[in-house]
N, C-alpha and C positions, 0 to 999 in steps of 0.2 A: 544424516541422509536427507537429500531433497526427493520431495514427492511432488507432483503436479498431477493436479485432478481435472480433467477437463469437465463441463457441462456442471459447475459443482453446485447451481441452484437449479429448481425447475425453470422452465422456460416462462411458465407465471411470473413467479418469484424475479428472477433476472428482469423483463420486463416492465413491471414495476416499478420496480428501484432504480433502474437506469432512468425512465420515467420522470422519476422525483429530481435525482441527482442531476441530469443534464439539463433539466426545465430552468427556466429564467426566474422560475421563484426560489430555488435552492443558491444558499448562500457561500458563497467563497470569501477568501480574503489572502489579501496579498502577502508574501511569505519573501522576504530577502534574500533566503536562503532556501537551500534541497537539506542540507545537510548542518542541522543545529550547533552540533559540539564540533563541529571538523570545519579548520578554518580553509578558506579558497580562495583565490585569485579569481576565478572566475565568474565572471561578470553578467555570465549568461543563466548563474547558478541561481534561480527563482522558479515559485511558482504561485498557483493558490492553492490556497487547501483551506478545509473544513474542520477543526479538529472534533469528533464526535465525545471521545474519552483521552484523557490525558493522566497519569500517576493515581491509577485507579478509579477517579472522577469523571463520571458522566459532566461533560462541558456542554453539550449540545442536546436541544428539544428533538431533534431527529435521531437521537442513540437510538430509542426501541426500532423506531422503524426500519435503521435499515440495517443496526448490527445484529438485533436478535435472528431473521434468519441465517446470518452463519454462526452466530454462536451455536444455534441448536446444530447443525454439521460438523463443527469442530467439538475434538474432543479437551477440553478446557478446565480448567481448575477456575484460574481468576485472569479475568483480564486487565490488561496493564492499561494498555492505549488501541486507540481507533482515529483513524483519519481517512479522511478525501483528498485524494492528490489528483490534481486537474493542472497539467501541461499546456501550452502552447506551441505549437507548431511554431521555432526558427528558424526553419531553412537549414539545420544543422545540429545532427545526431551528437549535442552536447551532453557529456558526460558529469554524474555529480560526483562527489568523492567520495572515496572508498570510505564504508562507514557500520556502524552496528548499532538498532534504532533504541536500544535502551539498554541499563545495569540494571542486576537483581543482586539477591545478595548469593554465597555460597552455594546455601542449600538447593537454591531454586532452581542454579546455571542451568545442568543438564537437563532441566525441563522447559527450559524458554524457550523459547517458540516465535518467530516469525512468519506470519503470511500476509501474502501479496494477491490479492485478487484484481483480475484485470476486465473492466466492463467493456473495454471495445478493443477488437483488432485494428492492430499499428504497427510499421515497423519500429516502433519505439521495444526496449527490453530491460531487463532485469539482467545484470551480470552477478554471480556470486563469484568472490575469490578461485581460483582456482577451479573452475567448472563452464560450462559452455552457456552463453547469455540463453537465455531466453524471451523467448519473443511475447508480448504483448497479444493474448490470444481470446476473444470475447467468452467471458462467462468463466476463464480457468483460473484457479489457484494453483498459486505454488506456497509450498510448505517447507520452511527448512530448521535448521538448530540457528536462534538468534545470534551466535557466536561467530557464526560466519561474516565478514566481511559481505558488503556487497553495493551494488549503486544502479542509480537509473539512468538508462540509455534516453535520451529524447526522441521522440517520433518526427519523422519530417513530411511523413506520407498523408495526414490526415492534421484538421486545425486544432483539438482536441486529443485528448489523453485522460482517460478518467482513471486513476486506480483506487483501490481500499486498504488501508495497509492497517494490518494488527500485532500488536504484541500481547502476546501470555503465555500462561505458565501449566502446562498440559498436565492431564491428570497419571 
């Protein structure tokens, strides 16, 4: 089941953190790819991104600050991974490939967990398999079973595209 939460920090909170993340002091870094294990032709398939946690590993000085408040809003066992995905505007709503952002083992599947939180409105989106995209909407998460296939639409409305993307394994 997908759920989307809209306003899902306070307006503080949200605030804040875009704050951090969009400021010229917050670090990015260039990524060759959208999509790690799935291979592409597409050339346009890059971005940067942040990695904050990676296979359970805090990788980054910034984890407390900006995942601990969604962690306390989500309901979480342990988490896998956290990232910053920061976009550039190409002139063209490129598409990455269809993909599923981690493996767990058996026991875990039916509790994995993907969410997508989106710090600014664009019409850049989120498609899932089999379901209708969704739009890049400031401050909302979407929440699904990590099992689902899914990819990012590129924005072309806006120079920027910040998202947050989490894997774990719900309680």
């Amino acid at each position: 089941m997908i759920k989307i939460k809209k306003n899902f920090l306070s307006s503080k909170d949200y605030k804040d953190l875009f704050k951090i993340i969009s400021g010229n002091q917050f670090p990015y870094y260039a990524m060759p790819y959208q999509t790690k294990h799935t291979k592409t032709k597409n050339k346009q398939e890059h971005l940067l991104q942040h990695i904050l946690m990676s296979g359970e590993q805090i990788n980054s000085d910034w984890f407390r600050k900006i995942v601990i408040p969604f962690a306390l809003e989500l309901k979480l066992e342990k988490m896998i991974y956290a990232r910053l995905n920061l976009t550039i505007n190409q002139n063209k709503a490129h598409a990455s490939s269809w993909h599923t952002d981690f493996k767990v083992t058996k026991e875990e599947k039916s509790r994995a967990v993907t969410a997508i939180y989106y710090f600014n409105t664009c019409n850049g989106a989120t498609e899932i398999k089999g379901h209708k995209k969704i739009k890049s909407l400031k401050n909302q998460m979407i929440i699904f079973p990590s099992k689902l296939p899914h990819r990012a639409i590129q924005q072309t409305d806006t120079t920027f595209r910040w998202v947050l993307n989490f894997g774990y394994i719900s309680r």
